[in-house]
FIKOLTOR-700054 format. One record per residue (C-alpha): z, x, y. Coordinates in Angstrom, 2 decimals. Example, Ala and Ser with C-alpha at 12.3 -4.5 7.8 and 13.67 -1.06 7.14 Angstrom:
2
> c3;c1;c2
> 7.80;12.30;-4.50
> 7.14;13.67;-1.06
This chain:
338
> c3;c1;c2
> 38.89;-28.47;-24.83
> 42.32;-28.22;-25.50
> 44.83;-31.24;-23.94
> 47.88;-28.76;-24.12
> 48.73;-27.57;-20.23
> 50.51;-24.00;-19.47
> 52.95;-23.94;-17.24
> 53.13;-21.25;-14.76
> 55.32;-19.84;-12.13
> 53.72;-22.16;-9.36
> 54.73;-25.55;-11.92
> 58.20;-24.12;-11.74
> 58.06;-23.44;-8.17
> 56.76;-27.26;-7.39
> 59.58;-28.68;-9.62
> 62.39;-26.73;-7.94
> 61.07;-26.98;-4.78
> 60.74;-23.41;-3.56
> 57.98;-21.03;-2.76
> 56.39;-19.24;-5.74
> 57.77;-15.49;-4.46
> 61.47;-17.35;-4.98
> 60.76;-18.71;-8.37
> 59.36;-15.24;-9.40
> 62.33;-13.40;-8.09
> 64.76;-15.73;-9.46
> 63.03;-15.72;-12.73
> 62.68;-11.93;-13.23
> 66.00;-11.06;-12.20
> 66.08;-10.15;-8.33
> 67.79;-12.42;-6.71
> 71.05;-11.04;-5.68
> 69.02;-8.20;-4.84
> 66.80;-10.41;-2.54
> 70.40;-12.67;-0.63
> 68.76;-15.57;-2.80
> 71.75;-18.21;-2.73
> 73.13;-19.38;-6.19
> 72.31;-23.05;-5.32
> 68.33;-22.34;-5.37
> 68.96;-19.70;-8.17
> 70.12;-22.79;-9.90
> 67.41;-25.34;-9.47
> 64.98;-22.75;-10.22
> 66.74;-21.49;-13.38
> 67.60;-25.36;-14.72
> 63.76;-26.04;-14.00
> 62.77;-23.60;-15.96
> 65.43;-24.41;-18.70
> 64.14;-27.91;-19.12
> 60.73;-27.07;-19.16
> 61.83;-24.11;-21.77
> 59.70;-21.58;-19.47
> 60.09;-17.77;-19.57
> 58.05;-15.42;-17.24
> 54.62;-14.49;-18.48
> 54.96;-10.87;-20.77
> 51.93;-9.98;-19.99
> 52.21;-10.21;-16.09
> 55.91;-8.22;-16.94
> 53.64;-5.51;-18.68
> 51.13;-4.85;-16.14
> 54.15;-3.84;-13.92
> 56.22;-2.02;-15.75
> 53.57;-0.41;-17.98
> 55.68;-2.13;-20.91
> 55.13;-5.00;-23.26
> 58.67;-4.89;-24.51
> 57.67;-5.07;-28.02
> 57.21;-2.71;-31.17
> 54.00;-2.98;-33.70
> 54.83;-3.03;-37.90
> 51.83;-2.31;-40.27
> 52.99;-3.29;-44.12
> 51.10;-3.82;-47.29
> 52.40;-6.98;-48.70
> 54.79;-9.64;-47.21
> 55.07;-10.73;-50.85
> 56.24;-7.18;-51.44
> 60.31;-8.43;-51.30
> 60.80;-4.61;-50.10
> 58.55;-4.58;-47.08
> 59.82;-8.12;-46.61
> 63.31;-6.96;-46.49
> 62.38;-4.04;-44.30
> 60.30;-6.03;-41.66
> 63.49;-8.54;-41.41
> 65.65;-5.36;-40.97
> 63.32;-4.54;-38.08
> 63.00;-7.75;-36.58
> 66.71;-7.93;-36.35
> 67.08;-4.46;-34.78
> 64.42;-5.06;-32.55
> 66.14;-8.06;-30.92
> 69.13;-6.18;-30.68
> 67.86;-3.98;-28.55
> 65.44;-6.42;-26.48
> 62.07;-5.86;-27.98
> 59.65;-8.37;-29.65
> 58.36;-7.31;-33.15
> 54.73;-8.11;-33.85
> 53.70;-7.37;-36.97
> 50.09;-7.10;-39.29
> 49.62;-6.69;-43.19
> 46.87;-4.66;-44.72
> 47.17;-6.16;-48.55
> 46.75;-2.15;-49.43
> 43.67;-2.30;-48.06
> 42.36;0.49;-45.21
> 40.00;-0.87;-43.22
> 41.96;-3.81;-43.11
> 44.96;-1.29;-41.62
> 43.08;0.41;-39.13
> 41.86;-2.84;-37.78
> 45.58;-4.63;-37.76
> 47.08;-0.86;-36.26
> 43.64;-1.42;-33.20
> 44.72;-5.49;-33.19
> 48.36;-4.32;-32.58
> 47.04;-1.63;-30.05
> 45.02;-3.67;-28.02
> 48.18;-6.07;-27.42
> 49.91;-2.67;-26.00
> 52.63;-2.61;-28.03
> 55.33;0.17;-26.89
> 55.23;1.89;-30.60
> 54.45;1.07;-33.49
> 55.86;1.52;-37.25
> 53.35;1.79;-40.17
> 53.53;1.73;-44.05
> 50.58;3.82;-44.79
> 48.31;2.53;-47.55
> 46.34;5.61;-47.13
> 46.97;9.64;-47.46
> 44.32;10.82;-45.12
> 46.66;11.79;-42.08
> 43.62;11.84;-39.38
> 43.58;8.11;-39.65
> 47.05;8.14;-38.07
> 46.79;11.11;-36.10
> 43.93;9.75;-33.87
> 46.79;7.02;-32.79
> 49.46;9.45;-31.74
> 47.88;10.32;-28.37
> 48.42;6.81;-27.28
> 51.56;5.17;-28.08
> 54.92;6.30;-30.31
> 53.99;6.23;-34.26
> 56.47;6.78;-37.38
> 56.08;5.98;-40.93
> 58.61;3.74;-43.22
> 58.91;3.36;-46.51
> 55.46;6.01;-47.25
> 55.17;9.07;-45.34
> 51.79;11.98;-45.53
> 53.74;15.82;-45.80
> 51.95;18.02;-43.32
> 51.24;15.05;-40.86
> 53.04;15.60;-38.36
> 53.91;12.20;-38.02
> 58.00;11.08;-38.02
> 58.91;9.28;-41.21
> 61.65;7.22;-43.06
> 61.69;7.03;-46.77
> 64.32;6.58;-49.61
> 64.94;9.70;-51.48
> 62.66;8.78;-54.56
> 63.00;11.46;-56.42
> 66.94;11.68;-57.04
> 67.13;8.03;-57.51
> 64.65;7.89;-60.07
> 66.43;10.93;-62.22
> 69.88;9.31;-61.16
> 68.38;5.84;-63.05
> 66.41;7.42;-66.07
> 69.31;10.08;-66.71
> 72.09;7.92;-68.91
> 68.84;6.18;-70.48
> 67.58;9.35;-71.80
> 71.39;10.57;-72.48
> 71.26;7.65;-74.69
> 68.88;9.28;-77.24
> 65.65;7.53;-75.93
> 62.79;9.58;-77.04
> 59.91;7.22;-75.31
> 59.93;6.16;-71.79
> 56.61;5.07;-70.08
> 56.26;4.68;-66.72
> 54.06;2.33;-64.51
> 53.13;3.63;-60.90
> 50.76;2.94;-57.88
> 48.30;4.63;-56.03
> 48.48;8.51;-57.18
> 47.69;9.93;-53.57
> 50.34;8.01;-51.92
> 53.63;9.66;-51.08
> 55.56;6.99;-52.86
> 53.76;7.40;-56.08
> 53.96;10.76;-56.04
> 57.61;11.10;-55.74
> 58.68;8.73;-57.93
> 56.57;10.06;-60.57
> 57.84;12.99;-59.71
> 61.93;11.69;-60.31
> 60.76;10.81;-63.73
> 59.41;14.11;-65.02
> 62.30;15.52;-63.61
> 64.66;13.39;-66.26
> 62.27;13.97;-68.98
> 62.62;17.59;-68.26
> 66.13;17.74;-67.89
> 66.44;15.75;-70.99
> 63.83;18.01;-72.87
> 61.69;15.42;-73.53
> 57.95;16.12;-73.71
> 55.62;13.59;-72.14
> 53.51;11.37;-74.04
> 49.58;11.19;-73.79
> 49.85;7.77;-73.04
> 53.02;7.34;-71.10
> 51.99;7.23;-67.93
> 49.55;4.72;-65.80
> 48.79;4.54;-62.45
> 46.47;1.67;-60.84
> 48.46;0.54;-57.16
> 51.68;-1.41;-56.40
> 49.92;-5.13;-56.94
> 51.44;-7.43;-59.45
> 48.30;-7.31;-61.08
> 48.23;-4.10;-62.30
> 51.75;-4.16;-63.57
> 50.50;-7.51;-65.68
> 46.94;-5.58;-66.53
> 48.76;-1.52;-67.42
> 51.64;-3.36;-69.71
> 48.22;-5.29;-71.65
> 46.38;-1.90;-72.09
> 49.62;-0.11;-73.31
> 50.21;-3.35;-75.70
> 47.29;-3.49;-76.78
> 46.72;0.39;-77.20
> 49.85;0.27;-79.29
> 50.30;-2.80;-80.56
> 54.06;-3.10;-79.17
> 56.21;-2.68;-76.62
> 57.35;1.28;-75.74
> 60.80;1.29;-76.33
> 61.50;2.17;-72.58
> 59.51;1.32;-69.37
> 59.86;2.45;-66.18
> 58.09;0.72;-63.32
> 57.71;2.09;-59.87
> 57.83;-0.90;-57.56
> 59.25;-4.27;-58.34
> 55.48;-5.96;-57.71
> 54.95;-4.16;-60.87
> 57.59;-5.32;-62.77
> 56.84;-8.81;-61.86
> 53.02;-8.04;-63.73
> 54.74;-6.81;-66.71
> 57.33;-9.56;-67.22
> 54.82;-12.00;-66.69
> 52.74;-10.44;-69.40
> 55.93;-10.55;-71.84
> 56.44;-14.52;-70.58
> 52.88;-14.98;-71.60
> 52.42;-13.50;-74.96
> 56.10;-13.44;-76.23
> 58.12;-15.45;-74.08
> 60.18;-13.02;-73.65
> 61.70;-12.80;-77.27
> 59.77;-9.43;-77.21
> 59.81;-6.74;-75.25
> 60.93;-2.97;-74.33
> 64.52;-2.92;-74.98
> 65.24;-0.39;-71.62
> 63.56;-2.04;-68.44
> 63.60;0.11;-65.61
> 62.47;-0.48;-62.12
> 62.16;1.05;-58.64
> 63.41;-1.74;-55.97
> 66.26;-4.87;-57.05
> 66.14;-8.69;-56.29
> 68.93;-11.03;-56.73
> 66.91;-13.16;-59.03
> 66.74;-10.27;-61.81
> 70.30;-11.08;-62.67
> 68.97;-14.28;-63.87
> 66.72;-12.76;-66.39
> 67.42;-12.82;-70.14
> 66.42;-9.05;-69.97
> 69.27;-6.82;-68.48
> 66.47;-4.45;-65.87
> 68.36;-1.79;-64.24
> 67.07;-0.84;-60.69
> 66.63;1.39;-57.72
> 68.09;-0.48;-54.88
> 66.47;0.81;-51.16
> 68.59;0.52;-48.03
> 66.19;-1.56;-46.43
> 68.61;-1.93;-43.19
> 69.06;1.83;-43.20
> 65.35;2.86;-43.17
> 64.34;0.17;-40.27
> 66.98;1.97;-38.26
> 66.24;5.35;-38.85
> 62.66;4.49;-38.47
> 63.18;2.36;-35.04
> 65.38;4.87;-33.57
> 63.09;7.36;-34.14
> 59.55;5.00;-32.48
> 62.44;4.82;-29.48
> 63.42;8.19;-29.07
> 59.91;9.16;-28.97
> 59.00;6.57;-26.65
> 61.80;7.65;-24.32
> 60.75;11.19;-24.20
> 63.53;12.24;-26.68
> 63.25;15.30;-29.28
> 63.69;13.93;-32.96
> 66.86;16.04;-34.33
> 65.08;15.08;-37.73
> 61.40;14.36;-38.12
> 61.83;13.26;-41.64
> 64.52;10.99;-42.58
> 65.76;10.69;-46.61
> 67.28;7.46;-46.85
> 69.80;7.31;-50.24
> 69.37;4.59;-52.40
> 71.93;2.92;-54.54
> 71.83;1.92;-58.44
> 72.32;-1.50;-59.69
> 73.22;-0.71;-63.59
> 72.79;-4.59;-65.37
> 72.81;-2.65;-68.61
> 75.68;-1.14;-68.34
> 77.73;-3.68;-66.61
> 76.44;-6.52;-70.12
C-alpha cells in the first residue's frame, strides 16, 4: 500500500479554513463572480501554493467535456526529428494552455493502435499521429471521436489533415549540384516503401537522376525502414555486394545515416568511405564529422504549428482552408561551404 497521501480540495479547504464549495470556487476561478472577498481568496490560494496543489483535471473534464490536453503518436524518440517535432509541440501546446501527452510506437502497428486507444481512453481533445502504417482505415475508425491530423507522414486519399515537408523538391534541390558535378553513381538508402515519406523522397531522387539524365543502377536503391539498423545492415550488403563504397549515397532519414557511418567507423574508421554523403534531416553534431554530409534540414517548429492549428481548428468546429500542409525545408550545404 502506498505511504504517499493525495491531497484534495477538502485538505485545502481544512488548511485555509473555509468550506469546500469556497476552496473549489476560489481554485477554479469564480470568485469574483461568487462576492468571494480577496482576504479568503488569499488563504485559499497561498494554501494551495504551499502545498503546490492544482484542481483535479479530471474532475475539470467531466464538466467541461474537456481534458485540456492534445495526444502525439511518433515512431522513435531517438528519431532527433520526431524529437525535435514533439518539443515543437510541447512548446505550442503550452502556449496555448493545453497539456501534451504523448506515446511511441518504435514503427511498430499494433503497438500504435494500442498507444492512439491508451491516449483515447485518457480523452484527450485531439490528437496528432506519425503514421507507421499506410492502411488509412486504421485512422479513419478514430475520426468519429476526437480531432486527428498527421505530421511528418501523411496517407493521399485519407481524408485525414496532414503536415509534411515538401520531400520531393528538397531532395532534387540537394542531389541537383551533386549530379551537376559529373557524379555518375548515387545510391540511395530509404525506409518503409508504402509509407508516404519513403515514397516521396524516393521520388525527389529519381527526379534529379532524371533531370540529370542519369539512368538508375540495378543496385542503387534499398529500402528496409527508418531504424539505424538498417542503414548499418543496407551500407554492409552494398559493401559487400561491391566490394567498396558507391561514390555517392543518399540516405533518407538521419537514423539511417547514423547505421551507415557506424558501419564506415567499424570497418574503416572512417579513412574510407563514399566521397558525396547525402542525407534527409541535419543535427548539429554532423559538423563535427571528418566527413563533410550535406542535408535536408525540416522545419520542425513549422510543421508542429501547422499541424496543431489544424487538430484546433477542427476541434473548434473550424473549416481547414488547407487540408494538406507542404512545409519547405531548408539545405545545409557542408560541402560546399569546406
Amino acid at each position: 500500500m502506498s505511504s504517499f497521501k493525495r491531497l484534495t480540495i477538502d485538505d485545502i479547504a481544512a488548511l485555509a479554513g473555509v468550506s469546500r464549495t469556497t476552496a473549489s470556487m476560489v481554485l477554479n476561478g469564480h470568485a469574483e463572480r461568487y462576492r468571494i472577498s480577496p482576504a479568503t481568496v488569499e488563504k485559499v490560494e497561498k494554501a494551495a501554493r504551499e502545498h503546490h496543489f492544482k484542481p483535479s483535471q479530471q474532475a475539470r473534464s467531466l464538466r467541461s467535456r474537456r481534458s485540456s490536453s492534445i495526444g502525439l503518436v511518433v515512431p522513435d524518440l531517438t528519431n532527433t526529428t520526431h524529437a525535435a517535432l514533439a518539443q515543437a509541440l510541447e512548446n505550442g501546446c503550452r502556449e496555448r494552455g493545453y497539456q501534451l501527452l504523448m506515446v511511441t510506437s518504435d514503427e511498430d502497428l499494433e503497438r500504435e493502435s494500442a498507444g492512439i486507444g491508451q491516449l483515447a481512453a485518457r480523452q484527450v481533445d485531439a490528437m496528432i499521429v506519425v503514421p507507421c502504417g499506410a492502411d488509412a482505415g486504421r485512422y479513419q475508425a478514430w475520426t468519429g471521436r476526437l480531432p486527428l491530423v498527421f505530421a511528418d507522414r501523411h496517407i493521399p486519399g485519407s481524408g485525414i489533415p496532414s503536415a509534411v515537408t515538401d520531400a520531393g523538391d528538397s531532395v532534387a534541390r540537394l542531389l541537383a549540384p551533386v549530379l551537376a558535378a559529373g557524379v555518375d553513381e548515387l545510391a540511395y538508402f530509404g525506409g518503409q516503401p508504402a509509407l508516404s515519406a519513403s515514397r516521396e523522397r524516393l521520388a525527389g531522387y529519381r527526379q534529379s537522376l532524371a533531370a540529370a539524365g542519369l539512368a538508375e543502377g540495378a543496385d542503387w536503391v534499398a529500402e528496409r525502414d527508418f531504424q539505424r539498423e538498417s542503414g548499418y545492415r543496407m551500407m554492409a550488403d552494398w559493401h559487400a555486394g561491391n566490394g567498396r563504397y558507391p561514390r555517392a549515397l543518399f540516405t533518407a532519414s538521419i537514423t539511417l545515416l547514423e547505421g551507415v557511418l557506424s558501419f564506415i567507423r567499424e570497418r574503416h574508421r572512417m579513412r574510407e568511405a563514399p566521397q558525396f554523403l547525402l542525407t534527409f534531416d541535419d543535427h548539429p553534431l554532423l559538423d563535427c564529422l571528418p566527413l563533410a554530409v550535406d542535408a535536408i534540414r525540416q522545419d520542425s517548429r513549422a510543421l508542429a504549428e501547422a499541424s496543431l492549428s489544424q487538430a484546433l481548428a477542427l476541434l473548434q468546429g473550424v473549416a481547414l482552408a488547407e487540408r494538406d500542409i507542404r512545409v519547405p525545408a531548408s539545405l545545409n550545404l557542408r560541402r560546399l561551404a569546406v
